[in-house]
C-alpha positions as CSV (number, residue, x, y, z in Angstrom):
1,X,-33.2,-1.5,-1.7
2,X,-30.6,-2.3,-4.1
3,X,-31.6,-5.2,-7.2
4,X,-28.3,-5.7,-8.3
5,X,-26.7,-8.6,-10.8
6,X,-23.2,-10.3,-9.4
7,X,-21.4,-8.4,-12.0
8,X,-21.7,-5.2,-10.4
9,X,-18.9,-5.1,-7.6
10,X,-19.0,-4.1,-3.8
11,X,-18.2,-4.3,-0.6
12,X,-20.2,-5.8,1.9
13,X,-20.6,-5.3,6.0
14,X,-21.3,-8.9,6.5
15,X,-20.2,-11.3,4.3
16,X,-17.0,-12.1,5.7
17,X,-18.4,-13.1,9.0
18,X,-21.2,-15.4,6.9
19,X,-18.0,-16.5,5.6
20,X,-16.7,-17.9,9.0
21,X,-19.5,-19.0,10.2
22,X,-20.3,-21.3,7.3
23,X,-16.2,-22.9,7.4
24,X,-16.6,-23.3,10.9
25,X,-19.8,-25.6,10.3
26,X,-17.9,-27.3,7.6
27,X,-15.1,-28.8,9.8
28,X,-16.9,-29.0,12.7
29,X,-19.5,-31.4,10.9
30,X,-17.3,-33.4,9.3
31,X,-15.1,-33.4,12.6
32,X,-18.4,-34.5,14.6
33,X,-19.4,-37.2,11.3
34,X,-16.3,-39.1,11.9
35,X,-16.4,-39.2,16.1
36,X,-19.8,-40.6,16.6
37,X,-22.4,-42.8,15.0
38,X,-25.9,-41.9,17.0
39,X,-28.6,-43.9,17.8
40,X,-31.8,-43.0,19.4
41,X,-33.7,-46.2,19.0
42,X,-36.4,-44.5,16.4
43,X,-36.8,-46.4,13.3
44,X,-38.9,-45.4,10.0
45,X,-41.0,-48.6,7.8
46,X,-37.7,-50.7,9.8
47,X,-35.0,-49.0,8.9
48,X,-33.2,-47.5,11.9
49,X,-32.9,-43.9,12.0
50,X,-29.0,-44.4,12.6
51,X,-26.9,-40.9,12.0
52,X,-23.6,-39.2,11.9
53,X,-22.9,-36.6,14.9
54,X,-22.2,-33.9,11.6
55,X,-25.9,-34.2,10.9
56,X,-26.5,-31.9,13.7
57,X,-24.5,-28.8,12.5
58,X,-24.0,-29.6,8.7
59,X,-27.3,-28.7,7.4
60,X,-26.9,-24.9,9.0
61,X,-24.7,-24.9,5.9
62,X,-27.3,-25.5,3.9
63,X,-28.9,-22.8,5.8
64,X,-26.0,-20.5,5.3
65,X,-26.0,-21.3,1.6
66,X,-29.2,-20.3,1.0
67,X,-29.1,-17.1,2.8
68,X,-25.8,-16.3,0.9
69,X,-27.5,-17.2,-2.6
70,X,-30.4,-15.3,-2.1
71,X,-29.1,-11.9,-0.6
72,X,-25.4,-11.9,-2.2
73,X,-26.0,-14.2,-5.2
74,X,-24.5,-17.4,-6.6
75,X,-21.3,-15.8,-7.5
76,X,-20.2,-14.8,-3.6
77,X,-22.1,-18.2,-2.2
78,X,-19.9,-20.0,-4.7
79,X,-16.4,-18.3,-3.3
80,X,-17.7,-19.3,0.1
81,X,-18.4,-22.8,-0.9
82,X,-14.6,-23.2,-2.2
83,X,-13.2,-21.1,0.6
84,X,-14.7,-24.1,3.1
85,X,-13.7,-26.6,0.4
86,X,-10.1,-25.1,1.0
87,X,-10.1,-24.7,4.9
88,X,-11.9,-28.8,4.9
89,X,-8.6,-29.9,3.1
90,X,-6.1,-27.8,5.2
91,X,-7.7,-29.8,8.5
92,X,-7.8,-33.0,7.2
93,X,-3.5,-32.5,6.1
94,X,-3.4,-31.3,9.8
95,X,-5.2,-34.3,11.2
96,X,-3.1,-36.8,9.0
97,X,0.4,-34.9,10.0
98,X,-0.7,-35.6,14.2
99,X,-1.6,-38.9,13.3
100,X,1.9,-39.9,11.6
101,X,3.6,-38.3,14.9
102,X,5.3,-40.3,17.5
103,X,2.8,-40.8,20.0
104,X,4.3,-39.4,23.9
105,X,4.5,-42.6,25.7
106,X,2.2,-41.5,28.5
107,X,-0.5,-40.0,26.3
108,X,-0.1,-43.4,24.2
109,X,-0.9,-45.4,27.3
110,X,-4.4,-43.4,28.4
111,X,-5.2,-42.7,24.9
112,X,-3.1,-43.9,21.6
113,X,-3.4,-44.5,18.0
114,X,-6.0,-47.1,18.1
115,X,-8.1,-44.3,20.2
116,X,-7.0,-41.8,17.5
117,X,-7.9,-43.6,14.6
118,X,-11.4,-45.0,15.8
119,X,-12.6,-41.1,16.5
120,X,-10.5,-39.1,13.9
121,X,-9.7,-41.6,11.5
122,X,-12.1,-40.1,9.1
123,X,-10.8,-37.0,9.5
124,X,-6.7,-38.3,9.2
125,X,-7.1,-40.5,6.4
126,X,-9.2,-38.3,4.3
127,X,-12.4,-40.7,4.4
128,X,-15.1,-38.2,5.5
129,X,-13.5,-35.2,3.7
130,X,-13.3,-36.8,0.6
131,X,-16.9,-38.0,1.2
132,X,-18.2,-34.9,2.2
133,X,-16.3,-33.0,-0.8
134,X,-17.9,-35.0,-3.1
135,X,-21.4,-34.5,-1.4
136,X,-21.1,-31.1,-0.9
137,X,-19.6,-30.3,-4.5
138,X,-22.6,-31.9,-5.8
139,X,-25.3,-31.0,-3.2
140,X,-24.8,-27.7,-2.5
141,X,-24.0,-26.7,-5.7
142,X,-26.7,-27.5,-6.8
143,X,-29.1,-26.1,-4.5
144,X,-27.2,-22.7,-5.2
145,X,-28.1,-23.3,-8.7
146,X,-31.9,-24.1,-8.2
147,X,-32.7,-21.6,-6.0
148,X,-30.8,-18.9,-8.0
149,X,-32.9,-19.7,-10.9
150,X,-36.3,-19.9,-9.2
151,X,-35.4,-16.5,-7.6
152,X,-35.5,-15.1,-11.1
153,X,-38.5,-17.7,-12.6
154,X,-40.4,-16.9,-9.2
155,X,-39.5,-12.9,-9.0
156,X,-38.1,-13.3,-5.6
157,X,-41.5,-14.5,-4.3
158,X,-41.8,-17.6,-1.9
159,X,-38.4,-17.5,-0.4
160,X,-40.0,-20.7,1.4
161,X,-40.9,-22.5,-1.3
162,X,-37.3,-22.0,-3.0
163,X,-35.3,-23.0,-0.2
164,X,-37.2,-26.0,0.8
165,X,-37.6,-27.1,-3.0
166,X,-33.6,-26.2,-3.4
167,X,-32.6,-28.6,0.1
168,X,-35.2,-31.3,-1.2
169,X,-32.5,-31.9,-4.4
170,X,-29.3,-30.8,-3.1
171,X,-29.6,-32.7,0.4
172,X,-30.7,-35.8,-1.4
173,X,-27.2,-36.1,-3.5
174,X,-25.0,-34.6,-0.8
175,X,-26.8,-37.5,1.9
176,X,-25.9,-40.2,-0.9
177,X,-22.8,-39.7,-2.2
178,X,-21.1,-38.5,1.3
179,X,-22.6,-41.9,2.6
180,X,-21.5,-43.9,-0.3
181,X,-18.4,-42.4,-0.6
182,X,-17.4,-42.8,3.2
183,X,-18.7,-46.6,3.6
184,X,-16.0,-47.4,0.5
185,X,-13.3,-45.1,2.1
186,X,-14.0,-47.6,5.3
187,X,-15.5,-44.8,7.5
188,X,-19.0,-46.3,7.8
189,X,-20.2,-49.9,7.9
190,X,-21.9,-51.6,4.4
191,X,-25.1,-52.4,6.9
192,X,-25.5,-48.2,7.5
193,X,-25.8,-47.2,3.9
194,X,-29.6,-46.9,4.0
195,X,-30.4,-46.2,7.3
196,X,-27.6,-43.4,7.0
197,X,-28.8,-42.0,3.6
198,X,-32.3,-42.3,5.2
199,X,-31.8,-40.8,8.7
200,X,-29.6,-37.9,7.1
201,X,-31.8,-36.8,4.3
202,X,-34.8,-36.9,6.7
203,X,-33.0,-34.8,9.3
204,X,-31.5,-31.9,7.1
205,X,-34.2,-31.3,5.4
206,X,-36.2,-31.0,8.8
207,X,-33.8,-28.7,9.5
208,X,-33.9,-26.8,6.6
209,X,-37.8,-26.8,7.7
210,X,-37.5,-25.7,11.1
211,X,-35.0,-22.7,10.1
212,X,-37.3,-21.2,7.5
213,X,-38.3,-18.5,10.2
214,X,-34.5,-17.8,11.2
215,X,-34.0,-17.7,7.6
216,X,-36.7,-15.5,6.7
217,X,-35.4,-12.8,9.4
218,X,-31.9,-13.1,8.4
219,X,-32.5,-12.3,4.9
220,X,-35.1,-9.5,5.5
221,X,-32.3,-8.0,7.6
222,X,-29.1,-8.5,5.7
223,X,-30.7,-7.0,2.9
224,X,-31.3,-4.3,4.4
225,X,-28.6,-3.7,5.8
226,X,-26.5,-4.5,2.5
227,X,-29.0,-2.5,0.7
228,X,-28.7,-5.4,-2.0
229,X,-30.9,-8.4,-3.3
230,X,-28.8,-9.6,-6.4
231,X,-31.3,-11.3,-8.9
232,X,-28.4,-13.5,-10.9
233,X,-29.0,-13.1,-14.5
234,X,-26.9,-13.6,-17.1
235,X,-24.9,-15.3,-14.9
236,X,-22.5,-18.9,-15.5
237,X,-23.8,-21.7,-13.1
238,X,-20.0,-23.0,-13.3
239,X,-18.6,-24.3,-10.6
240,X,-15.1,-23.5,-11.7
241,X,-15.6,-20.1,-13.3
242,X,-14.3,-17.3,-11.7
């Protein structure tokens, strides 16, 4: 196998399908984040374990991240990261163009704007994806980051240990500025702010735990099948470098 740095530049078989995979989760998310508030009646020390419907599919992006950082490096996971960022902002244009329409007068009957609005308002006025742009800028970056530099601190031992320790910081800022941000864009309620925060950082990092197998495998695979494992040194942590 391959130790390469991300200067060194090549093709790879499966990148581009990691690629669709992880911009499908991002819209789908923030899609399902702005349709439905769930509630299963648990509660933790009180607080009502209250979430999003995203929270079910957004943290296999955090998944997808740290597969992407850890067998392509920080340099391709961040192209990914802006290539969702990119295809998150053409959906929500799309969503706001149907929702400034004229409505057909039967659809407008069984349905309308008000229907609209209360499930895809997020999504049309730009509440969720500026919420979840904000979050994800700062939360997934950051867990790129991290576990790029513990992959060179550790030697590439304890892939558990990195992407656990990476989710525990980037999950925590993504689940509090993308609920922040969304209860002032109007999106959420002032009364879900902790059991949101709460309920999602909980859940995504449980996720994060419970993928740790599928993550192991998927790495150990793509690896060798890519015949790489790029260790990312010398390398800018810049969001916006090229």
């Amino acid at each position: 196998m391959l130790a390469l740095n991300t200067e060194q530049a090549r093709s790879y078989r499966y990148l581009d399908l990691i690629t669709a995979f992880f911009v499908t989760t991002l819209i789908l998310s923030n899609v399902a984040s702005s349709a439905k508030i769930i509630d299963l009646g648990l509660s933790v020390f009180g607080i009502p374990l209250a979430f999003d419907g995203g929270s079910l599919l957004f943290p296999l992006s955090y998944v997808t991240g740290d597969i992407l950082t850890e067998v392509y490096g920080f340099r391709a996971s961040r192209r990914v990261i802006w290539t969702g960022f990119c295809a998150l902002a053409l959906s929500s244009l799309v969503f706001r163009a149907l929702r400034a329409l004229p409505a057909e007068a039967a659809w407008e009957g069984y349905a309308g704007g008000a229907a609209y609005d209360a499930i895809l308002g997020g999504m049309s006025t730009g509440g969720i994806v500026l919420a979840s742009l904000a979050g994800y800028f700062a939360g997934e970056f950051s867990n790129s980051a991290l576990l790029s530099r513990l992959k060179i601190a550790m030697g590439g031992r304890l892939l558990f240990v990195r992407t656990i320790g990476s989710t525990l910081l980037g999950e925590l800022l993504d689940s509090v500025i993308f609920v922040s941000i969304a209860i002032l864009a109007g999106v959420f309620g002032r009364e879900l702010f902790l059991s949101l925060v709460v309920t999602n950082y909980i859940l995504k990092c449980l996720v994060e735990v419970l993928m740790t197998p599928v993550t192991y495998i998927a790495v150990r695979k793509l690896k060798k099948a890519e015949r790489a494992d790029v260790y990312d040194t010398g390398l800018s942590y810049n969001p916006f470098a090229a």
